[in-house]
FILUM-37986 format. One line per field, with one value per residue (C-alpha): x, y, z; residue in one letter. Coordinates in Angstrom, 3 decimals. Layout:
X = [X	...] .
Y = [Y	...] .
Z = [Z	...] .
residu = [A	...] .
END
This chain:
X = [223.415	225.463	223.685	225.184	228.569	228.885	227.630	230.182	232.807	231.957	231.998	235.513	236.264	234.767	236.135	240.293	239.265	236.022	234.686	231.893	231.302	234.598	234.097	231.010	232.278	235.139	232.697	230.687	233.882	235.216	231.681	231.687	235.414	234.222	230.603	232.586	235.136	232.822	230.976	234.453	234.543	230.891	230.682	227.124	225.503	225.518	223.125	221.177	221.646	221.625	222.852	220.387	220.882	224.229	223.930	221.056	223.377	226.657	224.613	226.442	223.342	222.750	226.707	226.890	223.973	225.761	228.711	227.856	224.906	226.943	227.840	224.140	223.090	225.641	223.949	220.970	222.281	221.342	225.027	225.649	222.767	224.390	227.612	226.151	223.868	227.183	229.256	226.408] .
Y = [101.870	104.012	107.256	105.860	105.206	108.690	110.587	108.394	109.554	113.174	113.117	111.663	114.503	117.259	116.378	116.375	119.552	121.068	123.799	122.231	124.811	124.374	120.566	120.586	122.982	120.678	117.602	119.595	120.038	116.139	114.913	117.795	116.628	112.742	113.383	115.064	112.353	109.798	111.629	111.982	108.337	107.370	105.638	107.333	109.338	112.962	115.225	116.431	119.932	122.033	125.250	127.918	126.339	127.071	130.896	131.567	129.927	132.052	135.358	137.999	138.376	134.768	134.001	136.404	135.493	131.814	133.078	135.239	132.674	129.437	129.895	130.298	127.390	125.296	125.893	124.398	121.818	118.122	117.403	120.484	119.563	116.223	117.706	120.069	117.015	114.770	117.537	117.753] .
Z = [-56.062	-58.182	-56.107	-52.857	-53.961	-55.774	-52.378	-50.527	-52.877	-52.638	-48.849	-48.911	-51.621	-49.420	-46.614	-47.972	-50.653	-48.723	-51.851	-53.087	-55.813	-57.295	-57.205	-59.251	-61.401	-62.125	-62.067	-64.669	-66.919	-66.796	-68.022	-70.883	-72.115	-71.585	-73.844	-76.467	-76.360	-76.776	-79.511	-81.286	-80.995	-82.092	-78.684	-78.530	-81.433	-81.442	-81.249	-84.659	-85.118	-88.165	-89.163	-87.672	-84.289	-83.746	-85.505	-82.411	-79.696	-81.269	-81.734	-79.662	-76.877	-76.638	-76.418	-73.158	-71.992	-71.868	-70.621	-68.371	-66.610	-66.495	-62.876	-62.176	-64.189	-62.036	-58.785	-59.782	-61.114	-59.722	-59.098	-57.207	-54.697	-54.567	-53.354	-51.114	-49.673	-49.108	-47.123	-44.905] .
residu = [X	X	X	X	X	X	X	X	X	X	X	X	X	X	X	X	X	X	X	X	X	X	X	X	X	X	X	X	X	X	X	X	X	X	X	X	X	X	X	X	X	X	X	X	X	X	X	X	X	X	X	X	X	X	X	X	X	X	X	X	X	X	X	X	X	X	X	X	X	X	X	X	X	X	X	X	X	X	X	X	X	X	X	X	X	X	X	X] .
END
């Protein structure tokens, strides 16, 4: 149910603001601020982590290689083929 009403709401969205790109980017960036806001809030737990994980994500080569892919990682993500699907 949820699936149908969030393709009906992208299809109004496309049709008044038609990038879809920039709309899941966007999309992407509202559910980041909203997990980390409910992780500030102990809504839901956290992930564990420990130490040497963040040094290997941080590491100069694996920081760019973030960086620099994040666009790519968008386009495959499920919500971008949901966005493309509902401008259709």
């Amino acid at each position: 149910m949820l699936n149908v009403v969030f393709n009906i709401y992208n299809k109004k969205v496309l049709n008044v603001f038609p990038y879809p790109w920039l709309t899941s980017m966007i999309s992407l960036d509202n559910d980041s601020l909203i997990m980390l806001v409910f992780w500030a809030a102990r809504v839901t737990e956290p992930p564990k982590t420990d130490l040497g994980f963040w040094k290997s994500l941080t590491s100069a080569p694996r920081f760019g290689q973030l960086v620099g892919r994040r666009p790519s990682q968008i386009l495959v993500l499920n919500l971008f083929g949901k966005t493309i699907l509902s401008s259709d």
